[in-house]
N, C-alpha and C positions, 0 to 999 in steps of 0.2 A: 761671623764671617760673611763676607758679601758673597753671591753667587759666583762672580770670576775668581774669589780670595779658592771657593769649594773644588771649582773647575781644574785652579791649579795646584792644589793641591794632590786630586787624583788625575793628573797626568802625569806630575811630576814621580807619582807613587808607580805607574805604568813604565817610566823609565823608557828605553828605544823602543816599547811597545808603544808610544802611545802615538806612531808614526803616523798608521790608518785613519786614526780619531782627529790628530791635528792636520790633517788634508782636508779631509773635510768640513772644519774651519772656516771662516769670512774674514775676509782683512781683518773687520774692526771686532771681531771676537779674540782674533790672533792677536790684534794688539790690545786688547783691554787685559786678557789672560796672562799676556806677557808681560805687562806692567806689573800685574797681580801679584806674579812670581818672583818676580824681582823685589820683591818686599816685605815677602814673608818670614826670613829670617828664618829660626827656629824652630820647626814644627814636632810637636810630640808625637811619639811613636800613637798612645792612645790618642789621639783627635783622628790622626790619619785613620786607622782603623774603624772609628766612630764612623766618619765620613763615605768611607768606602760602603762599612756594614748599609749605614742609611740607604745610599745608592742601590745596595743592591737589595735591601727589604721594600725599596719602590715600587722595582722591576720588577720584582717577585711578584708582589704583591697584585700588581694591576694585571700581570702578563702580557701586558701590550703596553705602547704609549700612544696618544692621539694627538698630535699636533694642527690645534685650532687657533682662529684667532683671538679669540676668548681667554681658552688656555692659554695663548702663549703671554699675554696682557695680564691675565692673575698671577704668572709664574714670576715676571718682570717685577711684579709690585712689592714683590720679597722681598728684594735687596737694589731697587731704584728707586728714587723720590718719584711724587707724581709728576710730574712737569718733564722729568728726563722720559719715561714710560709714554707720557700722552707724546711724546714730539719722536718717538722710534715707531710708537703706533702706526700714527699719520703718514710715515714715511711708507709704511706698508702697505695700507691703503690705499692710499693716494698717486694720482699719478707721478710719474718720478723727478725729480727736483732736490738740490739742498734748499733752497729757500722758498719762503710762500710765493716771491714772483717767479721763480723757477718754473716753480708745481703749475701757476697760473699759465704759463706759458704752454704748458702741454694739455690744454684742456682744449677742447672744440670751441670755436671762437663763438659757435650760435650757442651752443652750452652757456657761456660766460655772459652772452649776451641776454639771455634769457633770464641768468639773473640780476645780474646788474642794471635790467631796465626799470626794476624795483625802489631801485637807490636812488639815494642823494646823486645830484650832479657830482657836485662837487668829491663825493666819494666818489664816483665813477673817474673822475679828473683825476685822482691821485693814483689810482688805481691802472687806468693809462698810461698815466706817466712814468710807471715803474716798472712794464712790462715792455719785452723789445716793438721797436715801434710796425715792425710784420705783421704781429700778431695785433698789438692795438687798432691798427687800421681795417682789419678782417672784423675784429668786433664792432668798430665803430660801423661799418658798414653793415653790418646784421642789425643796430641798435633801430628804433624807428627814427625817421628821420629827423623831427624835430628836438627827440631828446639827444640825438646825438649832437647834433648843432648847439645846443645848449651846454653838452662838456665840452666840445673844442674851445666855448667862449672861456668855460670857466678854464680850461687848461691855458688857453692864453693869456690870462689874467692870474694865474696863481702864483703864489708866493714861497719861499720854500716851508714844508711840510713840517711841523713840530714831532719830536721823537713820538710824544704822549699821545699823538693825533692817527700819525703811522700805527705805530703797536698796538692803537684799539682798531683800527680797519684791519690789523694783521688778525688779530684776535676772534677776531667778528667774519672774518673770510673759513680761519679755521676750523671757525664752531659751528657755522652754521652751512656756509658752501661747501667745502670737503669733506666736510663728515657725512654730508646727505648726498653727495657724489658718490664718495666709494660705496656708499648703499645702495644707488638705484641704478649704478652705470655695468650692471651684469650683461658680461659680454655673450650677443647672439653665440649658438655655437655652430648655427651653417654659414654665419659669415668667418669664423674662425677654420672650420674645416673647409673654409672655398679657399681661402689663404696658402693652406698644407696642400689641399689639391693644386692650385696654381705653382706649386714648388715641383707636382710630379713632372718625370719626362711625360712626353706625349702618349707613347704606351701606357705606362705605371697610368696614366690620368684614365685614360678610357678602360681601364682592365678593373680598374676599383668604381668608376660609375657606372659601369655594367652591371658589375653586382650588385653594388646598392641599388639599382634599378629593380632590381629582380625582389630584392626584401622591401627596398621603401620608395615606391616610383615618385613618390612627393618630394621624400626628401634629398632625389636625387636632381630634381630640376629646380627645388631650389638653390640648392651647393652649384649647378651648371647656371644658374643665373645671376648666381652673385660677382662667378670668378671674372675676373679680366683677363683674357687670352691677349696673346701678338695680334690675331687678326682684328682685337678690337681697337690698335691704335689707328684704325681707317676713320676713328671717329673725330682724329685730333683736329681739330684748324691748323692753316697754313702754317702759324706764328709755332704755334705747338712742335710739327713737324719740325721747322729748323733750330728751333730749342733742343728738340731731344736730338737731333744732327748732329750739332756741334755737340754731346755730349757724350757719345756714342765710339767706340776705336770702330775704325773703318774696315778693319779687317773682322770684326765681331758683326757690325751693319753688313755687310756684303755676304757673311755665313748665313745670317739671319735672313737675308732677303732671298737666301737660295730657294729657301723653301715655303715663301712666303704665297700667296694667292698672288696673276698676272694683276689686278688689280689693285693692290697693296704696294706692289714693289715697284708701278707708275706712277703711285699717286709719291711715293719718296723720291722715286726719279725725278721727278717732275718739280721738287721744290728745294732741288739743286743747281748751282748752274750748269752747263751745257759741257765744259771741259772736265768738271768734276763728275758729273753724271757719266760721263762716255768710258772718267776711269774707272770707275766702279764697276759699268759691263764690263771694261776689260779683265779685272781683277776675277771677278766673280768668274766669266767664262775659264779660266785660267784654274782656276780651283779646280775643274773639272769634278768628279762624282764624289759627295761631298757626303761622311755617316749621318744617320740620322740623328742620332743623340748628342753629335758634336753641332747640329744646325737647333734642334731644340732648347739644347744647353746655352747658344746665343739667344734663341728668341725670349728666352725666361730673361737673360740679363738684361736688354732693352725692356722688358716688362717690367723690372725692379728698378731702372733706371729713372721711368717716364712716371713711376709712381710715386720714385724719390724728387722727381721734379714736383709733381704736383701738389705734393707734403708740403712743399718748399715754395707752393702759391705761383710759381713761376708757369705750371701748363695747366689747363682743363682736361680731365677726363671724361667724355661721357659716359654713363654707366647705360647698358643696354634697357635695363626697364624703364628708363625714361629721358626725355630729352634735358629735365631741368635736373635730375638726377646728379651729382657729382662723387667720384671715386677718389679717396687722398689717400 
């Protein structure tokens, strides 16, 4: 029996118990289980029991279970071909995507550039060509100059791509870029905890770097130098500013500028026009005393806003350690 034929078998033996167990379920577990079952027809009293006893001389047995990626990749290889096993691996790994140009598409564009300035033009040409053209332009633009000039020629001049030609750059991207990717792309974890801090209120943020001051004064001015606060949108450009304007509800902008620095909430004033600036004081005076956690609660969202711009290539962020520095 295959591992989901096992699955379903002892759920089905759990009966309305096995409510808790299929919750925590995944779509595509739910649906492979549910196929399973639907096909098993007549199960003997002894297999059922076989299968249960197995299960629980496992659990017995180890007393624990450890869910690695390792193990979870030898457990797979029991009852999936290799090819189905290496392609759920990847998925795991890798960053997320159904397809290889998916996955390419969420890679750091200096990342991709880095390797791809290895390659053949012409693989680099196919390989542009198959990614949205955002993202191709970001890498082409990291590539050196003269190799990049040399794929736009071949993309100009390319013809369409042979199945056999695609499938071995698919192959060749898998085994060699992604796999050595999810290897060595371990994420900082004071840039990940400057993230969770940038989500506290303004309280919650200073009441948890106080302490960690007190145990790791290093680790706490690196976490205060990674994060992006509101006050650092003073670093936008002009262009930046009315990007994130229009992107912005004006009742959220004018909470947020309550409590923003006089020099912050000029520099927004100022790269509005003249009628629309004047309603915005109006508004704002009109709020009159305005909670603190309902003005902090706006300036996170403008934070998440202007970072989802930038993701989006559309603003620059300065990062305060440096001016060529960039935060996406």
């Amino acid at each position: 029996m295959t591992g989901a034929e096992k699955s379903a078998v002892i759920l089905m033996a759990l009966g309305e118990n096995m409510g808790p167990v299929w919750n925590k379920l995944g779509e595509d577990e739910i649906r492979e289980i549910s196929h399973a079952m639907s096909g098993l027809g007549v199960v003997e009293a002894e297999l059922v029991e076989s299968l249960i006893s197995d299960f629980v001389s496992n659990m017995s047995g180890q007393g624990m279970l450890m869910g690695t990626y390792d193990q979870t990749q030898k457990l797979l290889l029991n009852f999936l071909p290799q090819e189905k096993v290496d392609s759920l691996m990847e998925e795991i790994r890798g960053p997320a995507g159904r397809t290889m140009w998916d996955k390419l598409g969420n890679v750091n564009e200096t990342v991709l550039a880095n390797y791809l300035k290895n390659e053949y033009p012409q693989t680099v040409a196919v390989v542009l060509s198959k990614i949205k053209s955002e993202h191709a332009s970001r890498v082409l633009a990291a590539l050196p100059e003269e190799f990049a000039i040399e794929c736009v020629q071949r993309m100009l001049r390319m013809e369409p791509v042979q199945r056999d030609i695609l499938d071995k750059i698919e192959n060749t991207l898998r085994s060699e870029f992604m796999s050595n990717l999810a290897r060595t792309s371990k994420r900082d974890s004071h840039e990940m905890m400057a993230e969770i801090f940038n989500s506290f209120d303004r309280q919650t943020e200073g009441r948890f770097l106080s302490n960690l001051e007190e145990r790791n004064r290093e680790s706490a001015d690196r976490i205060r130098a990674l994060m992006f606060v509101f006050e650092d949108l003073s670093k936008l450009d002009p262009g930046g500013i009315q990007t994130l304007l229009r992107s912005v509800d004006k009742d959220k902008l004018g909470l947020a500028l309550k409590g923003a620095s006089d020099s912050l909430r000029d520099m927004f004033l100022s790269n509005m026009s003249e009628r629309a600036a004047k309603l915005l004081k109006d508004d704002m005076q009109a709020m009159g005393p305005v909670r603190l956690k309902d003005v902090d609660q706006a300036q996170t969202e403008m934070v998440f806003i202007a970072k989802d711009l930038a993701a989006r290539g559309e603003i620059m962020l300065a990062e305060g350690g440096g001016d060529d520095e960039l935060v996406y």
